[in-house]
N, C-alpha and C positions, 0 to 999 in steps of 0.2 A: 267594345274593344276587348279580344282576346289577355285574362289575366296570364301574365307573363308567369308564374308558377306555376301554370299546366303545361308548360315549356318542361318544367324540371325532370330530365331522367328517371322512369324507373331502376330499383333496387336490380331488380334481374336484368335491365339492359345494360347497368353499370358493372357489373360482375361480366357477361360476357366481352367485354371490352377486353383484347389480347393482354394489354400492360396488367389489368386486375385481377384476371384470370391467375396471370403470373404469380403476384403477389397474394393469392388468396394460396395458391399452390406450396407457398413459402414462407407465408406469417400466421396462414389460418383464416379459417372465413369469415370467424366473428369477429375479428379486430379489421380486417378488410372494412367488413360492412361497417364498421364504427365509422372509419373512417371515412365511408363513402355517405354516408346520414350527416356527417357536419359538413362535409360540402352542398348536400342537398339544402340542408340547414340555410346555408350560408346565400343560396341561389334564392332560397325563398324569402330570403331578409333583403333579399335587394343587394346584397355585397358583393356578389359575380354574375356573372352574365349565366345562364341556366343553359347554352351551349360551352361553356366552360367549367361542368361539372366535375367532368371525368379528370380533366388536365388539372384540376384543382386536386381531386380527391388523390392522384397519381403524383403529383408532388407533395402532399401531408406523410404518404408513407413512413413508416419508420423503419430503419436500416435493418432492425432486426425484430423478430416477437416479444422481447425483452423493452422492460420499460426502462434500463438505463439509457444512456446516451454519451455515448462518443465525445467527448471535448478535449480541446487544446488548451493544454495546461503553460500560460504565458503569465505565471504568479514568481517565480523565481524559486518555490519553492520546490526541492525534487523529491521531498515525500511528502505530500498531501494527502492529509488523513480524509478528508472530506472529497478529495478525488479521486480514492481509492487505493494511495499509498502507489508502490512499487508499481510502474507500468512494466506489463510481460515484454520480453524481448520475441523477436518475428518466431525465433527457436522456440519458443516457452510456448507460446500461444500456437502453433503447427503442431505441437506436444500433446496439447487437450483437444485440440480438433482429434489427433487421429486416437484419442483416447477413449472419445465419445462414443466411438461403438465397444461392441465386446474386445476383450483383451485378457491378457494372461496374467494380468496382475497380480491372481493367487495361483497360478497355475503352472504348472511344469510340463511342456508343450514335448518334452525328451520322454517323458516318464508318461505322462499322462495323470498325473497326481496331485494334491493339492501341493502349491508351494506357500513361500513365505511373504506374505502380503507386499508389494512395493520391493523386494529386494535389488533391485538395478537403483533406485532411488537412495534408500538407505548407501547401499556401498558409495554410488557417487559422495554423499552426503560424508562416508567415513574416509573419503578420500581427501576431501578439501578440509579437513580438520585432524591429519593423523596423530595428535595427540590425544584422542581422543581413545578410550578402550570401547566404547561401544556408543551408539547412537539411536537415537528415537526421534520421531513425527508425531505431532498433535496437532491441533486444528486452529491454535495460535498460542501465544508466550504465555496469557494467563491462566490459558489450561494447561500448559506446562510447570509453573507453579503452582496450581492445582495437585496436580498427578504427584508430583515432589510431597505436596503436605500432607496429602491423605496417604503415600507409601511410608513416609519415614516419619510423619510425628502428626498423626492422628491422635488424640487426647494426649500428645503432650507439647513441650513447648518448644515457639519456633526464638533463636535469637536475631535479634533487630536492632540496629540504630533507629532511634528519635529522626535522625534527620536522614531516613531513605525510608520514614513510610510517606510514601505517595499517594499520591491520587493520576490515575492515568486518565484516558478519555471516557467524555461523557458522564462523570462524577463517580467511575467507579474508582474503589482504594483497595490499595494490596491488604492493607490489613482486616478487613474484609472479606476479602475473595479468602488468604488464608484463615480466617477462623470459622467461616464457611464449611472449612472439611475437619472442622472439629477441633483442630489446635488452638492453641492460648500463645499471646504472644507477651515475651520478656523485653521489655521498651529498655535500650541501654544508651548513655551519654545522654547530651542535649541536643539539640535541635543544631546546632554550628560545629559543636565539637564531638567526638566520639574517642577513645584508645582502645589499645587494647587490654589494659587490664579492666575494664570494663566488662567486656567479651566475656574476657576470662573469668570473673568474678560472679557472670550470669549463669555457670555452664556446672548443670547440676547432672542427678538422676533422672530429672525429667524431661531434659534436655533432647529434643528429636534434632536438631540442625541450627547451624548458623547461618544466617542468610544475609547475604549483600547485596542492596540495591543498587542500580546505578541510576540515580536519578535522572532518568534522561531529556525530561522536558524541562527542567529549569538548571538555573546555575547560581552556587552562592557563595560569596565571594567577601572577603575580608579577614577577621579570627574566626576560622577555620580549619578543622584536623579529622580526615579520618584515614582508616586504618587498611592499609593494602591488602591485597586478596594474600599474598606469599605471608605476612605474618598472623593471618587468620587462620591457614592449612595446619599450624601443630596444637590445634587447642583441641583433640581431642575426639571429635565429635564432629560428623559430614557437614562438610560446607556446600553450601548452593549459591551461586554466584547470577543474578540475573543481569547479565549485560543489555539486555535490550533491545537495541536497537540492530542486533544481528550482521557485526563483523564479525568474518568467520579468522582473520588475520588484521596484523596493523596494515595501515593505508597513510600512504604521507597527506592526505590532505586533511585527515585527521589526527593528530597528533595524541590528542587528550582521551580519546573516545575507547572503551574498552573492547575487546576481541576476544571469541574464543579460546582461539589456542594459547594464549597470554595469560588469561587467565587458568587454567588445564597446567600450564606449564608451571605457573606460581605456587599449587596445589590445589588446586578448586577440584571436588570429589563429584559435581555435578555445574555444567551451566545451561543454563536455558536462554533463548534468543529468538528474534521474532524472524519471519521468512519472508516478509514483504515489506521490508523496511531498507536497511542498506546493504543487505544482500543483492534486493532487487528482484525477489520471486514471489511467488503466491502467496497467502497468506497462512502459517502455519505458524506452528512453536516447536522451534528445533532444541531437541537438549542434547548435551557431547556429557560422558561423564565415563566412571571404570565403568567395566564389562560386566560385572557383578550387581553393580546398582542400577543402571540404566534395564537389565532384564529383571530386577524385581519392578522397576515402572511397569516395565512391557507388561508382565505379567497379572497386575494388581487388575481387579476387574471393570476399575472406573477407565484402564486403557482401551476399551473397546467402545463406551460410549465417548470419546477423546479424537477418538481416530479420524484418519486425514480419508478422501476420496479418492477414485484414478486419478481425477483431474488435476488438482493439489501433485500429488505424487509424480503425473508426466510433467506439471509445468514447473517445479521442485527440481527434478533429476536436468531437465533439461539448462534451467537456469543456472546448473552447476555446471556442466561437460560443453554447453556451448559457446557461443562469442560472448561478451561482456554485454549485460542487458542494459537498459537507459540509463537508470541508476548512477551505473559506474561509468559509465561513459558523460552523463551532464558531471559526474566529479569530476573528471578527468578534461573536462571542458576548457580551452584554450581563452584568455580572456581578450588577447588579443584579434583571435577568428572571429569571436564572439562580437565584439565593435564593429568588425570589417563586414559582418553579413546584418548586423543595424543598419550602418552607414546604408551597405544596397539597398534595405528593405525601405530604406527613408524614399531614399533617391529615385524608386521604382511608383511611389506615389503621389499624387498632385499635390503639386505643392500646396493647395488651394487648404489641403488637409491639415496644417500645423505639424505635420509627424517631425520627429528630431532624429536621430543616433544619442543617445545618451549613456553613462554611465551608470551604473546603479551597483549594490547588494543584494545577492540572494543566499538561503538559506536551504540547509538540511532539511530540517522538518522531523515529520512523525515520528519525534520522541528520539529523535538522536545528534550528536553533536551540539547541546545548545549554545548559542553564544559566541558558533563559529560563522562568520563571516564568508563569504565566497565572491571574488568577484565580480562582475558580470557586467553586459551590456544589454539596452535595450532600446526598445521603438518606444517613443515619448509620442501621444497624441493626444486628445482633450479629453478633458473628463470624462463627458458625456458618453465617449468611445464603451467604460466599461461594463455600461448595462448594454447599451446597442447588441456590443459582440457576444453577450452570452447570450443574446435572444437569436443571433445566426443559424444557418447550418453549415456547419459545426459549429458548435458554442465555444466561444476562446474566452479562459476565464485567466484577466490580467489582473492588477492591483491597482489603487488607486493611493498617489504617493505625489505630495506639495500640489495638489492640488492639475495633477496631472493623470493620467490612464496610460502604464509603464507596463509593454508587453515583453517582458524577461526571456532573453533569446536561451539562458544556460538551460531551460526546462521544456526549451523545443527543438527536434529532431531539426538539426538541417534540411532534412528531406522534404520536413514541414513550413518550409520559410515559403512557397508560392503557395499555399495555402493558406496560410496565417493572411498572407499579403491580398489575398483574393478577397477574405473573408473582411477586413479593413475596408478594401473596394465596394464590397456588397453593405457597409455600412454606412458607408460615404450616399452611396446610391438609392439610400431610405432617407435619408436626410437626416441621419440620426445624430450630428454635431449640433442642428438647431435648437 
C-alpha cells in the first residue's frame, strides 16, 4: 500500500499555486514557505488530507508580513495598554499608508531646500492647543519628561510631591527615568497630603523645575490635599506639568481629568502629554509650553535621538485635522444605542448559545481618567466563550466578569457588530462552549 506522505506536495509545486504565488509576492518567500512546511507538517502527521495542503497552507496566511495581529477589542476598555492603546482612525492610518514612501517631510518642494522636519504636523498640533507658545514631538511622554530634565535641571534639582512619584507601566518609575538624566529629586509633603508652602520651602538655588504629576493610573481618596497647577505658576522657577493622559481640552465625560490648555492657562511653563492615549493617535509625547523653552528642547541634542518618524508625524497631523478617531467617539458612545445593538446582536444568535443583552461598566484605561465609570452594554455569553474567541480569526478579546464572557459593545466599532457576531458563530461552530 502506497504511504499516503508521498501524496504530500512538493515545496515548488506549492509556491506555483496562483493563491501562493500571490501571497509569496506580498508577504515574502520565506514566511510563505514557513507556512507552507507546517501544513506539509501537518499532512504528514496524519491531520489533513495531503490533497488539502495547499487550501490549508492558504488559509494559515497571515494578513500582513508583521507578526502583530488584528483583534477586536470587546474588553470595555477604550485605551488598552496591551492592545495597543489608541486605535488610528481610517484618516490616521490612510496618513502612514501614503507616508510610506518618500515625502517631503523635511523638504520644501517650492524652494527645493531643506525644510522643517514634520511642520504641517507641529502647526496642526499648535492649533488644537492655542495657548500654547510653541510646541514639540517626541516619541512618547516619558521621553518628554526626559527631554524637560536633561534641558532644565540636569545636575540639579527636580521638585516633587511624595504622592505623584509613580510608577507607570511595566515597573518603570518617574523618579527613575528623571534621575536617569542626572537630576536629584526634592521629595516634598506626604504621600496623601502635599501644600504649597511645601513647594515653596523646597525651592532653592538648585532648584531646575517644579514638576506636577497626574497620577493617572490610580486614585486616592479620603485626607487628601494637593496643590493646583494656578497656585504653583508664582513660585518662581518653570513649572512642568505632566497631564498624561493627553487631553488636549476639557471633555464633559471627563470632568476630573487634566488637559492641556487648562493647565497652560493656570500657568504651567511647560506640559507634556501622551499622543496615543485620549487623544487617540499615535504614539508620541506631545509637549505645549512658551516659545522660548519648548525651542531650548528642540534644540538640546538628546531632541534628535527623541524624535518622532513620517509615520508618527502623518498619523499625529492627521488625528488632529480629521474626523474624531475611536477614542473620542467610544467616549461619546450613546448608552442607550449601545443596549439596542446588544439586544440585536443577542437576538441574531441561536439561542442554543446562552448570549443575553446585558448591562455592564467600562473604562478609560491606559493611564487616564481612573475611577471613572462609563456606561455601557454588552453581549453576555459563557465563559468558556473567552479563550475560544481569542483563538478565532480575528481574535476578539472580551473579559470575563461573574462568572460570565462580557463582549463590551462601547469598544467596538458599529461597523464591527456582524463581525464580532460572525466571529461568536464560528465559536459556536468549534464547539468551543463544551
Amino acid at each position: 500500500m502506497t504511504d499516503p506522505r508521498r501524496r504530500v506536495p512538493r515545496t515548488d509545486a506549492l509556491l506555483a499555486d496562483p493563491r501562493l504565488a500571490e501571497a509569496e509576492r506580498l508577504l515574502g518567500r520565506a514566511l510563505v514557505k514557513s507556512v507552507i512546511a507546517e501544513a506539509q507538517q501537518a499532512a504528514r502527521a496524519g491531520e489533513i488530507d495531503p490533497d488539502r495542503v495547499a487550501d490549508h497552507a492558504v488559509a494559515a496566511l497571515p494578513a500582513t508580513a508583521s507578526g502583530l495581529r488584528p483583534v477586536l477589542n470587546a474588553t470595555g476598555v477604550i485605551v488598552h495598554t496591551n492592545l495597543g492603546r489608541a486605535p488610528l482612525s481610517p484618516a490616521a492610518v490612510n496618513a502612514v499608508v501614503a507616508a510610506g514612501g518618500a515625502t517631503d517631510v523635511e523638504f520644501d518642494l517650492a524652494t527645493g531646500r531643506r525644510a522643517r522636519r514634520g511642520r504641517s504636523a507641529l502647526a496642526a498640533l499648535a492649533r488644537a492647543v492655542p495657548a500654547a507658545g510653541g510646541v514639540h514631538v517626541v516619541n512618547n511622554n516619558a521621553a518628554a519628561l526626559l527631554l524637560a530634565a536633561l534641558t532644565l535641571a540636569a545636575g540639579k534639582e527636580i521638585v516633587i510631591s511624595r504622592g505623584e512619584m509613580v510608577e507607570i507601566g511595566d515597573g518603570f518609575r518617574i523618579p527613575d527615568l528623571l534621575a536617569s538624566a542626572g537630576a536629584r529629586l526634592r521629595e516634598v509633603g506626604t504621600t496623601n497630603r502635599t501644600g504649597r508652602d511645601d513647594y515653596a520651602g523646597a525651592i532653592g538655588p538648585e532648584t531646575g523645575f517644579v514638576l506636577k504629576v497626574h497620577p493617572s493610573n490610580f486614585h486616592v481618596t479620603g485626607f487628601t490635599s494637593a496643590v493646583p497647577v494656578s497656585e504653583l505658576a508664582g513660585l518662581g522657577v518653570p513649572l512642568v506639568v505632566d497631564i498624561g493622559s493627553g487631553l488636549l481640552a476639557q471633555h464633559p465625560a471627563l470632568p476630573d481629568e487634566p488637559d492641556a490648555t487648562s493647565a497652560l492657562r493656570d500657568g504651567a511653563d511647560l506640559v507634556t502629554a501622551s499622543g496615543d492615549k485620549l487623544l487617540g493617535g499615535p504614539q508620541a509625547g506631545l509637549l505645549f509650553g512658551t516659545a522660548d523653552l519648548i525651542e531650548r528642547l528642540r534644540r538640546h541634542p538628546a531632541a534628535r535621538a527623541l524624535r518622532v518618524d513620517k509615520l508618527t508625524l502623518a498619523a499625529l497631523e492627521a488625528t488632529l485635522t480629521g474626523p474624531p478617531p475611536p477614542v473620542a467617539r467610544a467616549l461619546a458612545a450613546d448608552v442607550v444605542q449601545l443596549r439596542a445593538r446588544a439586544r440585536r446582536l443577542a437576538a441574531q444568535l441561536p439561542g442554543s448559545l446562552g448570549a443575553e443583552a446585558v448591562d455592564c461598566v467600562a473604562a478609560v484605561g491606559g493611564g487616564g481618567a481612573p475611577g471613572t465609570a462609563l456606561p455601557s452594554a454588552a453581549l453576555s455569553l459563557p465563559a468558556s466563550y473567552a479563550a475560544a474567541l481569542r483563538a478565532g480569526r480575528p481574535p476578539v478579546v472580551g473579559r470575563v466578569e461573574g462568572g460570565r464572557c462580557l463582549l463590551d459593545l462601547r469598544t467596538v466599532a458599529p461597523d464591527d457588530d456582524e463581525l464580532l457576531a460572525a466571529a461568536v458563530r464560528a465559536c459556536s461552530a468549534r464547539a468551543c462552549s463544551s
